[in-house]
N, CA and C of each residue as an Amber inpcrd file, in Angstrom:
protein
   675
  17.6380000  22.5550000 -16.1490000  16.4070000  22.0550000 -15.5290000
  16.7130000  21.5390000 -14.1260000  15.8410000  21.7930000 -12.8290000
  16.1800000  21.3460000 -11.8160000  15.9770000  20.3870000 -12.1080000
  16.9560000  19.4590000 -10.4680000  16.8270000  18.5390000 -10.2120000
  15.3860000  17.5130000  -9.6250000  14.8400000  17.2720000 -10.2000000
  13.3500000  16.3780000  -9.3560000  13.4440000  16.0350000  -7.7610000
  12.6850000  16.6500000  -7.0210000  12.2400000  16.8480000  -5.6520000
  11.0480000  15.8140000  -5.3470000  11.2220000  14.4830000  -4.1170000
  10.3360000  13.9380000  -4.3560000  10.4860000  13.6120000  -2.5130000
   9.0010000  13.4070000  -2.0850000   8.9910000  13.4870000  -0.8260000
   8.0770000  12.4550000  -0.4200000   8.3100000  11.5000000   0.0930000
   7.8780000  10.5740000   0.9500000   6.9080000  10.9750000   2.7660000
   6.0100000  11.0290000   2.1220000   5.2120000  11.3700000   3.3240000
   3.8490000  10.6640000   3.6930000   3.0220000  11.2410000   4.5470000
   2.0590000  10.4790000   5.2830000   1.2600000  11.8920000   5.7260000
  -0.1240000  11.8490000   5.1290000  -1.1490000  12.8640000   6.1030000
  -1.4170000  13.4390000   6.6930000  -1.7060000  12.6150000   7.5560000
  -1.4970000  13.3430000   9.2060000  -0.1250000  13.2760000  10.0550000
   1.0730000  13.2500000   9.3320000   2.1800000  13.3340000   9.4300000
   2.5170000  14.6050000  10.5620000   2.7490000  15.5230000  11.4280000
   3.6060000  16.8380000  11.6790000   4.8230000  16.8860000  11.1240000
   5.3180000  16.0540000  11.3090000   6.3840000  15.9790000  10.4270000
   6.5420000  16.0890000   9.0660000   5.8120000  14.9250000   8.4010000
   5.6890000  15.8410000   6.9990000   5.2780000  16.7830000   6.6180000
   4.2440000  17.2430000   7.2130000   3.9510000  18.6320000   6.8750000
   5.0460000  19.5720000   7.3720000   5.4060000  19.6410000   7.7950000
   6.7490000  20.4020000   7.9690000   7.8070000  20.7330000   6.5490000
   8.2730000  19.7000000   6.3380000   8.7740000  19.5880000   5.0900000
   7.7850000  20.2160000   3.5800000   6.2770000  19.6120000   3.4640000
   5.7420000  20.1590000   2.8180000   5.5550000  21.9950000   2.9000000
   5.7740000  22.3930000   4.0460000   5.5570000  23.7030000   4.4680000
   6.6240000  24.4980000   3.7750000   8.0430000  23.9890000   4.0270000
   8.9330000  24.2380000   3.8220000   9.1620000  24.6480000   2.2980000
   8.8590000  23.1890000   1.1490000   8.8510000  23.5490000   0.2340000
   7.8220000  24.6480000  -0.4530000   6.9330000  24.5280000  -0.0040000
   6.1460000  25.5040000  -0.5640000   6.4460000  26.8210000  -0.3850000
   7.1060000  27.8250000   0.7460000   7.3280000  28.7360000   1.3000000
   8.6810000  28.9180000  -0.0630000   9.3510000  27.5500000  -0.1990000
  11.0350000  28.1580000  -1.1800000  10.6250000  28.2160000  -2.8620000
   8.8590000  27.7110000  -2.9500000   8.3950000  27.6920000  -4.4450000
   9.0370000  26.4330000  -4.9310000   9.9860000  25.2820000  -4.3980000
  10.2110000  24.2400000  -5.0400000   9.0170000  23.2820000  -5.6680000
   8.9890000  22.9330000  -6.8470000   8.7450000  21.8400000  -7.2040000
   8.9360000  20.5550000  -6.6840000   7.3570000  19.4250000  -6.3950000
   7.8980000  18.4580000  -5.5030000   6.5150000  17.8930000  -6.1400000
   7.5700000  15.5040000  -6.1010000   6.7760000  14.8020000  -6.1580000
   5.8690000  14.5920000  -4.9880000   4.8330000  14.2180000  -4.6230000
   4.0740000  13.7890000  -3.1250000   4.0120000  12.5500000  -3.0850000
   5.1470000  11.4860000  -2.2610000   4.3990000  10.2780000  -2.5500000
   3.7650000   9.8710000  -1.2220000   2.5870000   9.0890000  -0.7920000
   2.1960000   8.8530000   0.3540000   2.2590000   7.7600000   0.8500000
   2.7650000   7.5870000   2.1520000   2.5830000   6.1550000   3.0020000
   1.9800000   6.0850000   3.9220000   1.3790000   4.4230000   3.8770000
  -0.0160000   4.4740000   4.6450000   0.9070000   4.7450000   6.1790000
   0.3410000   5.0760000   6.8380000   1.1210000   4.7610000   8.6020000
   0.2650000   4.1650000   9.5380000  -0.9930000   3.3280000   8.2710000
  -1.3420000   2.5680000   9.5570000  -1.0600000   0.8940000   8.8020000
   0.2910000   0.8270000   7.7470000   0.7610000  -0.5620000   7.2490000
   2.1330000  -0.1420000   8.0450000   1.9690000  -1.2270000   9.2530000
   2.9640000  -1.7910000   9.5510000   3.8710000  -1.9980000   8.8640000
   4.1750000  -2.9750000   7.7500000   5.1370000  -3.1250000   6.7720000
   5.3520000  -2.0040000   5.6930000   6.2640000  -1.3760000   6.0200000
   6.8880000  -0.0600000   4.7970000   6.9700000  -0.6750000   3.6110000
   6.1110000   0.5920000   3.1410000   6.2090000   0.0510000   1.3080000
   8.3080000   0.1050000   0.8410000   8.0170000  -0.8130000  -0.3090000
   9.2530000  -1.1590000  -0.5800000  10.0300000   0.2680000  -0.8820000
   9.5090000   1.5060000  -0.9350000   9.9620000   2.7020000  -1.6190000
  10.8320000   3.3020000  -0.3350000   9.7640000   3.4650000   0.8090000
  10.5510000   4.0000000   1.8170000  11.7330000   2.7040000   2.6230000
  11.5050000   1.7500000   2.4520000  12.7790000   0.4290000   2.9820000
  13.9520000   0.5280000   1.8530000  14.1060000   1.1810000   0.9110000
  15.0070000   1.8460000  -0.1180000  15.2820000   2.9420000   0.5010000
  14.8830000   4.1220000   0.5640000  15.1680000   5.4810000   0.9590000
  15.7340000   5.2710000   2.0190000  15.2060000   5.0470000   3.3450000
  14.7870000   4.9280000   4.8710000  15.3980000   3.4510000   5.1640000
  16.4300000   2.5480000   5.1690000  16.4030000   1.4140000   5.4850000
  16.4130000   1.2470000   7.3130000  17.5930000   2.4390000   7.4740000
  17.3370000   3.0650000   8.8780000  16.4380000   2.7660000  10.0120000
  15.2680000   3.7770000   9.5550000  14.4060000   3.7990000  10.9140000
  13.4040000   3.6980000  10.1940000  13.1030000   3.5040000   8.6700000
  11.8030000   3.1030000   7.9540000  11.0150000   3.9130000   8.2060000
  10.7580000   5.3380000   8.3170000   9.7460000   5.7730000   8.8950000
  10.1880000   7.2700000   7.4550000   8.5640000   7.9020000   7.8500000
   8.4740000   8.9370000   7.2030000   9.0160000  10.3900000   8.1820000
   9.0770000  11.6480000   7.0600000   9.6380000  11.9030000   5.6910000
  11.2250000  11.5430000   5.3140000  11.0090000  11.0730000   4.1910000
  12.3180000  11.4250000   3.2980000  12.1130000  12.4100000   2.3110000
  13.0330000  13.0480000   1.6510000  13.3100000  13.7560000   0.8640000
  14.2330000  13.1880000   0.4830000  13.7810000  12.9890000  -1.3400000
  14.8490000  12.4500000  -2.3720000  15.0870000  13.3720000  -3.3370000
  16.2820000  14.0230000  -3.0800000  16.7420000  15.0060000  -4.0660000
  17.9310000  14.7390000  -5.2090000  17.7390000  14.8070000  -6.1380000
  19.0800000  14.1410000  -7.3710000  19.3850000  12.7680000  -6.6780000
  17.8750000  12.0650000  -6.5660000  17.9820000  10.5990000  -6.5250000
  18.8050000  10.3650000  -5.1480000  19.1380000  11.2470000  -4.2440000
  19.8370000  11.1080000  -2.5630000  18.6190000  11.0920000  -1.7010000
  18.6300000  10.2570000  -1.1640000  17.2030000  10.5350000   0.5250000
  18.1010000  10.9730000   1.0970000  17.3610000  11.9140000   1.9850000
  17.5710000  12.4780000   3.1380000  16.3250000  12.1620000   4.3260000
  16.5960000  11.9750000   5.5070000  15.7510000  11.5140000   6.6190000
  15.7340000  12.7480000   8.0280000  14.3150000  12.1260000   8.3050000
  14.5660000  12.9260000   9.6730000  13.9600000  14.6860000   9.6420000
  13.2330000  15.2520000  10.1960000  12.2950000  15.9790000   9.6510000
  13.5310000  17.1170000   9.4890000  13.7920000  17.5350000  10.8170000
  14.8700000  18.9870000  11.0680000  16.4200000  18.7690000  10.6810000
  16.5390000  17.2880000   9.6380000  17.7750000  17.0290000   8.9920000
  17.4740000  18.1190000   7.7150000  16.0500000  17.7130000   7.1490000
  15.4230000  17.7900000   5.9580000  15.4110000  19.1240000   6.3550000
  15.1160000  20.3060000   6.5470000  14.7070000  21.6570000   6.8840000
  15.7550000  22.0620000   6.6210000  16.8540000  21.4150000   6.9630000
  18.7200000  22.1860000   6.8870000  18.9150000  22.0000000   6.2640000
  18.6470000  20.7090000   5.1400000  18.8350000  20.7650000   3.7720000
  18.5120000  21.5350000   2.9050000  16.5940000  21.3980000   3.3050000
  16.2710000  22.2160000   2.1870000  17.3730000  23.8830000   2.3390000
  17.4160000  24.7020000   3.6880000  17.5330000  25.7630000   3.2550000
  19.0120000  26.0320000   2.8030000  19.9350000  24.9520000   3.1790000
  21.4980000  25.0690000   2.4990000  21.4290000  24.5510000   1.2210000
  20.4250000  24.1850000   0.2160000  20.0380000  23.7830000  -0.8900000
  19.6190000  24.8960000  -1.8740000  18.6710000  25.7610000  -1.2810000
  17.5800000  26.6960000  -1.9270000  17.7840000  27.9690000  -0.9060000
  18.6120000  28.8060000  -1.2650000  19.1200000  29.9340000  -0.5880000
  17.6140000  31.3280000  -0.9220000  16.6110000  31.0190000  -1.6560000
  15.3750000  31.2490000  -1.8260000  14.5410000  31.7960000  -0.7680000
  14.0890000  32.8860000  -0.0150000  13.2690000  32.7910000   1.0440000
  13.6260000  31.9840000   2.4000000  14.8840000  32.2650000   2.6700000
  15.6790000  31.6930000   4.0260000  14.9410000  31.4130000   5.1480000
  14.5440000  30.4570000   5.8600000  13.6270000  29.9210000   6.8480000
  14.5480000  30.2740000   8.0160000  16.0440000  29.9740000   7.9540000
  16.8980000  29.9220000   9.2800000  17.4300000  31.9260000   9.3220000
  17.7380000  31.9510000  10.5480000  18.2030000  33.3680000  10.5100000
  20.1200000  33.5410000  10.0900000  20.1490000  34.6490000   9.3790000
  21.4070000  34.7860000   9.0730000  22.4600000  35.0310000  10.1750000
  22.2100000  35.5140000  11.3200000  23.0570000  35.3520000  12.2260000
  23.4550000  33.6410000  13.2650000  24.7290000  33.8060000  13.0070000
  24.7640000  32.2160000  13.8160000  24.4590000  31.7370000  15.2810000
  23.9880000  33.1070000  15.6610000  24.0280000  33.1150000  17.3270000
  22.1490000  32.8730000  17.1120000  21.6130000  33.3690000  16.1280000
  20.1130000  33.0980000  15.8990000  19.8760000  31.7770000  15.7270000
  20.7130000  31.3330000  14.7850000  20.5690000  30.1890000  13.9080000
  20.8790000  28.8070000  15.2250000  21.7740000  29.2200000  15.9700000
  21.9580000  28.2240000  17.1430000  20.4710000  28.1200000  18.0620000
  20.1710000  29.0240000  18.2950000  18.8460000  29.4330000  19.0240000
  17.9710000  28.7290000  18.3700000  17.3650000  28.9860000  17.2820000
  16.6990000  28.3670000  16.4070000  16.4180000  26.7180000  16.6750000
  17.5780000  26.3780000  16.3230000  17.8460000  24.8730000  16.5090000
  17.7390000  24.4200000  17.7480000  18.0810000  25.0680000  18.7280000
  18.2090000  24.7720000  19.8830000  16.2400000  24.6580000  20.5940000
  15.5850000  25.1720000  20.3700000  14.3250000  25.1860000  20.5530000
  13.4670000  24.3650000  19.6580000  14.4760000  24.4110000  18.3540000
  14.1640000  22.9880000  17.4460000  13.7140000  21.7210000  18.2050000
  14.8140000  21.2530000  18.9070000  15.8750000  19.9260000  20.0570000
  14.4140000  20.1000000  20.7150000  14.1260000  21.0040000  21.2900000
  13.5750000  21.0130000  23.0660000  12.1460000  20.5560000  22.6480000
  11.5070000  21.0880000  21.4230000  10.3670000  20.5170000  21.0220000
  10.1600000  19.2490000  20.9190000  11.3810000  18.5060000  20.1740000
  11.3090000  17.1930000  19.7400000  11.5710000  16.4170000  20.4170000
  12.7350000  16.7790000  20.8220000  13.2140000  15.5820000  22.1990000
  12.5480000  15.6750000  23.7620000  12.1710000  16.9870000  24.1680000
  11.3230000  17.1940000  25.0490000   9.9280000  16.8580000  25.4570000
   9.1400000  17.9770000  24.7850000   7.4390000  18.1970000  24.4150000
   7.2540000  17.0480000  24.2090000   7.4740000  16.4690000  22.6380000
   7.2080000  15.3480000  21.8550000   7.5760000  14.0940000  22.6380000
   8.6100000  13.6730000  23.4970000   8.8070000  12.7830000  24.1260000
   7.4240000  12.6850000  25.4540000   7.2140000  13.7140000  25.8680000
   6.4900000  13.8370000  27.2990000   5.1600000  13.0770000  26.2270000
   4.7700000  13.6960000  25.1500000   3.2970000  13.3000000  24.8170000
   3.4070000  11.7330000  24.2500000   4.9580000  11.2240000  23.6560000
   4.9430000   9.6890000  23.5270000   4.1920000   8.8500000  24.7580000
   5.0610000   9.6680000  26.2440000   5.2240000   8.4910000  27.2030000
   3.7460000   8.8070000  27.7530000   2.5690000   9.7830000  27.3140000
   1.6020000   9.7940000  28.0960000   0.4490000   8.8740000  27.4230000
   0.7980000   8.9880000  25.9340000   0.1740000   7.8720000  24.5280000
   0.2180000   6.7630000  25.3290000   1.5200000   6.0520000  25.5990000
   2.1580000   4.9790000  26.0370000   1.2540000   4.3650000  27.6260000
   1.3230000   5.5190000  28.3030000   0.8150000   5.1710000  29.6900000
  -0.8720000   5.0080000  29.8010000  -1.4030000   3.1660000  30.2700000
  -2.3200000   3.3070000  30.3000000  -3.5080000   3.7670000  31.3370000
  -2.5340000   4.1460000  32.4120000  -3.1690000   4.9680000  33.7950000
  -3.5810000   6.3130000  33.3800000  -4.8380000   6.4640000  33.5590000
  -5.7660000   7.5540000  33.0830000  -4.9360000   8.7190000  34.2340000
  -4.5210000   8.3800000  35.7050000  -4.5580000   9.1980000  36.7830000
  -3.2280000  10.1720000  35.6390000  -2.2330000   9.0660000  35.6750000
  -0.4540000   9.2480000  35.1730000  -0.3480000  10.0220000  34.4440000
  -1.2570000   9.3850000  33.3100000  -1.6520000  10.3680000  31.9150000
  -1.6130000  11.8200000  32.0250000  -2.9020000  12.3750000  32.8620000
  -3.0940000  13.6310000  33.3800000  -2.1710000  13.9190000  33.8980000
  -0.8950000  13.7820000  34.5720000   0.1020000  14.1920000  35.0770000
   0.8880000  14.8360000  34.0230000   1.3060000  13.5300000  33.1800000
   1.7820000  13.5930000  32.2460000   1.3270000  15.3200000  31.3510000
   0.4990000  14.6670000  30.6630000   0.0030000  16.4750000  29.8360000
  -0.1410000  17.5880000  30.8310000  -0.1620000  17.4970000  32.1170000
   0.2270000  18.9150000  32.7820000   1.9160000  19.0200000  32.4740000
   2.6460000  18.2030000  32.6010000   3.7100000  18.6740000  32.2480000
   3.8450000  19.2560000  30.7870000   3.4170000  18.8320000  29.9070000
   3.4210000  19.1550000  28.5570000   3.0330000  20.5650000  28.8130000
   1.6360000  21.0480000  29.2720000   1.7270000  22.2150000  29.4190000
   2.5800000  23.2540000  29.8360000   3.4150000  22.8530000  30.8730000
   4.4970000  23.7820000  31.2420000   5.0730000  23.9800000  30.7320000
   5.8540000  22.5340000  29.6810000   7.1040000  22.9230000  28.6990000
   6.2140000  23.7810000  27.7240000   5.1030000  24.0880000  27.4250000
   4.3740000  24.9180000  26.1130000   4.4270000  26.5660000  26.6390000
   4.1980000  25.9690000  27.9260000   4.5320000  27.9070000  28.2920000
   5.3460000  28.3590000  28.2710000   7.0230000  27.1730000  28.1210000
   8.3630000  28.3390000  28.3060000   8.0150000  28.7300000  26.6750000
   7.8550000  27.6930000  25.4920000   7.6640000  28.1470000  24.1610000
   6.5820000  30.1460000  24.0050000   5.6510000  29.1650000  25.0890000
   4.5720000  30.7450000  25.1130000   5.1280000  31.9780000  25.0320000
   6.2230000  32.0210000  26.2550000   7.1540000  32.9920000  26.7310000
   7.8910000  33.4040000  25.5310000   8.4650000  32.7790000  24.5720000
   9.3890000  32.2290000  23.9260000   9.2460000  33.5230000  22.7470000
   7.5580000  33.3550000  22.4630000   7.4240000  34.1750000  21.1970000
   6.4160000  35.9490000  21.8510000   6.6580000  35.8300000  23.0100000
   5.6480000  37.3400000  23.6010000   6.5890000  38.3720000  23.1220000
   5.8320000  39.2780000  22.2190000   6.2590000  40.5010000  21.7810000
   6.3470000  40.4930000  20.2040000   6.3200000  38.9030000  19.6520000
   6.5550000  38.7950000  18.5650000   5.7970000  38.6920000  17.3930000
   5.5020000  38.6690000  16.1570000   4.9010000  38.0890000  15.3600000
   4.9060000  36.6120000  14.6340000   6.3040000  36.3120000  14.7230000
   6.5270000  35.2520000  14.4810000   7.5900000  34.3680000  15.4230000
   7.9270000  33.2740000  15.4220000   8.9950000  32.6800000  16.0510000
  10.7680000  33.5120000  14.9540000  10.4160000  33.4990000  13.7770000
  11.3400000  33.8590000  13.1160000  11.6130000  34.9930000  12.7980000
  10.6960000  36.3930000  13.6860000  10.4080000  37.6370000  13.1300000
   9.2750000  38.0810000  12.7850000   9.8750000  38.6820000  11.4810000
   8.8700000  39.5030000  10.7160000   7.5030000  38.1340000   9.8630000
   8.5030000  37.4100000   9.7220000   7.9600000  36.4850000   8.5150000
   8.3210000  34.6610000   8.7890000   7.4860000  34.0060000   8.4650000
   7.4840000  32.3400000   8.9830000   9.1700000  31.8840000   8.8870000
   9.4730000  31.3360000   9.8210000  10.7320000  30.6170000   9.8190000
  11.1200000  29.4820000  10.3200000  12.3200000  28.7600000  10.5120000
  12.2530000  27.4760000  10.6200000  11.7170000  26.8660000  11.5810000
  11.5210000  27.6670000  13.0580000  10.8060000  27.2320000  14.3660000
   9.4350000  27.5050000  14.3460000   8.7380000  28.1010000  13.6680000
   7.6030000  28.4550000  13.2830000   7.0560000  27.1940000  12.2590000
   7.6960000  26.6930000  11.5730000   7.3850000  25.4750000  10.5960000
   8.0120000  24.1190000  11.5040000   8.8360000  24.4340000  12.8270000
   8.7570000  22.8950000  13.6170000   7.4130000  23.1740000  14.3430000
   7.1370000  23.7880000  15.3280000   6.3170000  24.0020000  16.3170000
   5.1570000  24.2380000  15.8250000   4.8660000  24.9290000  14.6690000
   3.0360000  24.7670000  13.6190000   2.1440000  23.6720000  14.2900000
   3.4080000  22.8210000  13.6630000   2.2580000  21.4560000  12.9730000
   2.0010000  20.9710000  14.6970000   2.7090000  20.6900000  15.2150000
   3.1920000  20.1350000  16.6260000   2.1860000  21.0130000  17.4790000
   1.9230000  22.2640000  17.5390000   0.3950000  22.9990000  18.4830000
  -0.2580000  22.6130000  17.7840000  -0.7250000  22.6690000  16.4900000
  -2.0290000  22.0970000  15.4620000  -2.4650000  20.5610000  15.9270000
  -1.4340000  19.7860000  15.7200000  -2.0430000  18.8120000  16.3560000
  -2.2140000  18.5210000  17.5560000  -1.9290000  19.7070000  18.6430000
  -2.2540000  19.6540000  20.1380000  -3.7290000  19.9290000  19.8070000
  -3.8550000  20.9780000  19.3530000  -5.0080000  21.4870000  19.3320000
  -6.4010000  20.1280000  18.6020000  -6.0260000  19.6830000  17.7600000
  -6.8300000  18.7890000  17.5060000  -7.1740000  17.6230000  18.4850000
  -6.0280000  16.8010000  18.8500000  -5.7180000  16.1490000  19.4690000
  -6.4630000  16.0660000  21.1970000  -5.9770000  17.4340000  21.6110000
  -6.9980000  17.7870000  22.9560000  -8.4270000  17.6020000  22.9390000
  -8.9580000  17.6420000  22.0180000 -10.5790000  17.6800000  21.7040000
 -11.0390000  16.3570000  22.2290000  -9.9670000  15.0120000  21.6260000
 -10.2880000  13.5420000  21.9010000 -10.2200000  13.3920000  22.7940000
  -9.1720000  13.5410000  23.6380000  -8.7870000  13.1850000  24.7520000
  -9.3630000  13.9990000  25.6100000  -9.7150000  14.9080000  25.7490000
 -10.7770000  15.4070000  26.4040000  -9.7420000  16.0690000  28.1610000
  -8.5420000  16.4780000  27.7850000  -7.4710000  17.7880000  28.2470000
  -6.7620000  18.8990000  27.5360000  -7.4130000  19.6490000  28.1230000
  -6.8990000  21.3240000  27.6370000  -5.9320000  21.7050000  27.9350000
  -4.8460000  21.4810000  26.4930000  -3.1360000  21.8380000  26.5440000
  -3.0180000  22.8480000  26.0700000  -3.3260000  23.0950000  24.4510000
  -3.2230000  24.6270000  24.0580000  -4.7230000  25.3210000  23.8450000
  -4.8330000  26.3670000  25.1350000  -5.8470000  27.4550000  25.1300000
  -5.6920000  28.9760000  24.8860000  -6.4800000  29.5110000  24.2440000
  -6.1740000  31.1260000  24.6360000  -5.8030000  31.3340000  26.3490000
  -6.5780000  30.7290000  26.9630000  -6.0740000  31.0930000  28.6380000
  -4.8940000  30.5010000  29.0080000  -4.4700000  29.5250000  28.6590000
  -3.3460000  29.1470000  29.4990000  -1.8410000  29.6070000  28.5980000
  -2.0720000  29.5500000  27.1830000  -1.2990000  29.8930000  26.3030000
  -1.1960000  30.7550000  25.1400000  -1.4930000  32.3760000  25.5510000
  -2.4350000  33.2270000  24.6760000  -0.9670000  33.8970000  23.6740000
   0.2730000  34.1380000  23.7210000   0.9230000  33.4490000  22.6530000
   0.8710000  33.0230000  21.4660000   1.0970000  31.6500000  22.2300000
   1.0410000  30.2470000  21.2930000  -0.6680000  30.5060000  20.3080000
  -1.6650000  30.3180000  21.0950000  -2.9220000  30.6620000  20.3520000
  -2.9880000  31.4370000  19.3040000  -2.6500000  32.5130000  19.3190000
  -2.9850000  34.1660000  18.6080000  -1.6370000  33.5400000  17.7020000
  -0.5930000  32.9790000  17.3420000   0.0780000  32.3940000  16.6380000
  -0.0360000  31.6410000  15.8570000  -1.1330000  30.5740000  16.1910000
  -1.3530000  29.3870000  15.5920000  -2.8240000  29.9670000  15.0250000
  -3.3910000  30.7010000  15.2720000  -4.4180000  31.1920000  14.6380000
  -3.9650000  32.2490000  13.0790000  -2.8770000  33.0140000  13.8670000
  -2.1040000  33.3770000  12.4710000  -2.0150000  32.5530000  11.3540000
  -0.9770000  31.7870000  11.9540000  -0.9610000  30.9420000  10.7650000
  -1.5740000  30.2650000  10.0920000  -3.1970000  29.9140000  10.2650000
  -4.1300000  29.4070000  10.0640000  -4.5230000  30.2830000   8.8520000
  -4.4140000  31.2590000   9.0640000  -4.6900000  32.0250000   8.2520000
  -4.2910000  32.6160000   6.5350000  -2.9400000  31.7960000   6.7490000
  -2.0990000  32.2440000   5.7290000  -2.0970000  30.7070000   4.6650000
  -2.2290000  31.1390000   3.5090000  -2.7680000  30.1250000   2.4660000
  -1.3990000  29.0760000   2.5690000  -0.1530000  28.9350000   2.5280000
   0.6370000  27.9880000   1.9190000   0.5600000  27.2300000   3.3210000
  -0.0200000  27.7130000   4.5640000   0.1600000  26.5830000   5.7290000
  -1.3180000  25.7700000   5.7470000  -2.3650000  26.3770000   5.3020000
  -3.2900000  26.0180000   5.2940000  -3.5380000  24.8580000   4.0120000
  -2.8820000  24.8640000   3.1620000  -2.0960000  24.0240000   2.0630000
  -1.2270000  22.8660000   2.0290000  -0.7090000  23.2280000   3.4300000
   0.0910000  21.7260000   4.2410000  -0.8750000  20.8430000   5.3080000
  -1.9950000  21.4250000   5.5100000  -3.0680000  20.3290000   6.5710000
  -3.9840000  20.0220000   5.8420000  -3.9680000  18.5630000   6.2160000
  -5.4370000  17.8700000   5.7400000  -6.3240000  18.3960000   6.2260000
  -8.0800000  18.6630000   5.9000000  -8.9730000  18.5740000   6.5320000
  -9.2000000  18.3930000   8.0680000 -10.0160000  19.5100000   8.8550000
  -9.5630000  19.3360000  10.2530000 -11.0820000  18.0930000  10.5340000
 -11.9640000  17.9320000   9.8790000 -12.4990000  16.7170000  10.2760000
 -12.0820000  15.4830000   9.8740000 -10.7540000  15.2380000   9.2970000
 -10.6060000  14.2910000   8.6630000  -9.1940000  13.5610000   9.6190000
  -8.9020000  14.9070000  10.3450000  -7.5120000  15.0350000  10.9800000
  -7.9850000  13.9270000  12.3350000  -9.4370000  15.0250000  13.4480000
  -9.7040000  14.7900000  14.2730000 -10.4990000  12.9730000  14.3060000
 -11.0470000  12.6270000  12.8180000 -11.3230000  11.2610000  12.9620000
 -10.3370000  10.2450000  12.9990000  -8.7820000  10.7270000  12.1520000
  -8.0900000   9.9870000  12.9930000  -7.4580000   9.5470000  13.8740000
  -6.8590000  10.9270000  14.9830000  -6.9510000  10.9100000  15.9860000
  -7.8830000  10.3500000  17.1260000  -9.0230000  10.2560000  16.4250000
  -9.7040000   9.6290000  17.3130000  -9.9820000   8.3350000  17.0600000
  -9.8090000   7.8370000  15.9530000  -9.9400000   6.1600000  15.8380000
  -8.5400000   5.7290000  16.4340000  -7.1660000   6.3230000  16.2890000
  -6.2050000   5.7720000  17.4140000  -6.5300000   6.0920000  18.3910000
  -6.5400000   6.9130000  19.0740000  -6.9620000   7.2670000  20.4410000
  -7.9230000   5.8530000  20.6470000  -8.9240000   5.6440000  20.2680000
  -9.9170000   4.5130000  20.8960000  -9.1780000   3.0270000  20.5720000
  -8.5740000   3.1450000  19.2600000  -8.0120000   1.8100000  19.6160000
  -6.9550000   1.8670000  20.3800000  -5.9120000   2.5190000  20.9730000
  -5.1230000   2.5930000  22.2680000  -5.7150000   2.4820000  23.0010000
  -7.0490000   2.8210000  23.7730000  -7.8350000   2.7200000  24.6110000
  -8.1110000   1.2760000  24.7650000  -8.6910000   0.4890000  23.8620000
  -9.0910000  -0.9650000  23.4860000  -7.9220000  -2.0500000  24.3430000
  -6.9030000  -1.4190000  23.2160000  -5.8670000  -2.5930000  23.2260000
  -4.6470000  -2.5240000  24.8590000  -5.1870000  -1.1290000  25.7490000
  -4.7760000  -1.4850000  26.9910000  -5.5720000  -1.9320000  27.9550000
  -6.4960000  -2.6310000  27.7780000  -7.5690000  -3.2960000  28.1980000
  -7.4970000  -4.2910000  28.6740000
């Protein structure tokens, strides 16, 4: 009998959904447990798992957490040799990862510090840059069907959730990052995948997504006031 698969996550997570994506694509069996992310104080489950950085996802496998979204992705697939997310060549597999990095530490950093900044002018600066780094990604996948090929793979399950919630996200804020015009790519990609049941299986409700995005969005607005 396998081992019990249990995952510590949050909603409107990208990150967790990532992981949720993941498992579903390898057919694993998995507990769902959820944390609020708008309680400040971590439930006692994830300050056990996570003492670290307290934050979501973990993955607890044969009673071990694991942290950190693209820790968790390398686990799962050196775990569950099942429907391989990473490519079998190592010169791929570096690549892979490497565009992994540029999303997270890059993209994702530019859209922290524009959250962060309460100058409306800065801001807009800010997400034009975001756009540029989205076009080398744009570039990234022209000719392709997927980031991973033929079929969804591990950069395709970082970068999903991460345009999905551009795409939501832009609506509030009221700047156009990912478009068919500026990023026709990325679009015709993320519309793919929209399409396909086990990703559509990892997102909440897109009115449920965009109300919370937009109740932070306004209380960030408030509280730099």
């Amino acid at each position: 009998m396998a081992a019990p698969v249990k995952l510590l996550g949050a909603w409107a997570s990208a990150f967790s959904q990532r992981i949720e994506l993941a498992l579903k694509l390898k057919g694993i069996e998995y507990e769902y447990v959820e944390e609020d992310l708008s309680n400040k104080s971590p439930f006692p489950l994830l300050l056990e798992y996570n003492p670290v950085h307290k934050k979501i996802p973990v993955l607890v496998h044969r009673g071990k957490p694991i942290a950190e979204s693209l820790v968790i992705l390398e686990y799962i697939e050196d775990t569950w040799s099942n429907n391989p997310v990473l490519p079998k060549d190592p010169y791929d597999r570096a690549i892979a990862r490497f565009w992994a990095k540029f999303v997270d530490e890059t993209i994702l950093q530019l859209v922290i510090k524009a959250r962060d900044t309460p100058d409306e002018e800065e801001k807009k600066k800010i997400f034009a840059e975001v756009g540029e780094q989205l076009k080398v990604l744009d570039k990234e996948l022209q000719g392709k069907e997927f980031f991973g090929g033929e079929t969804i793979g591990y950069l395709d399950i970082v970068v999903f959730f991460i345009a999905y919630w551009f795409q939501v996200g832009q609506e509030v804020i009221g700047v156009a990052i990912v478009t068919e015009e500026k990023l026709p790519n990325l679009w015709k990609w993320t519309g793919k995948l929209l399409n396909i049941d086990l990703v559509k299986a990892s997102l909440p409700p897109r009115d449920k997504y965009f109300a919370f995005f937009k109740a932070r969005y306004e209380g960030a607005k408030s509280a730099s006031k």
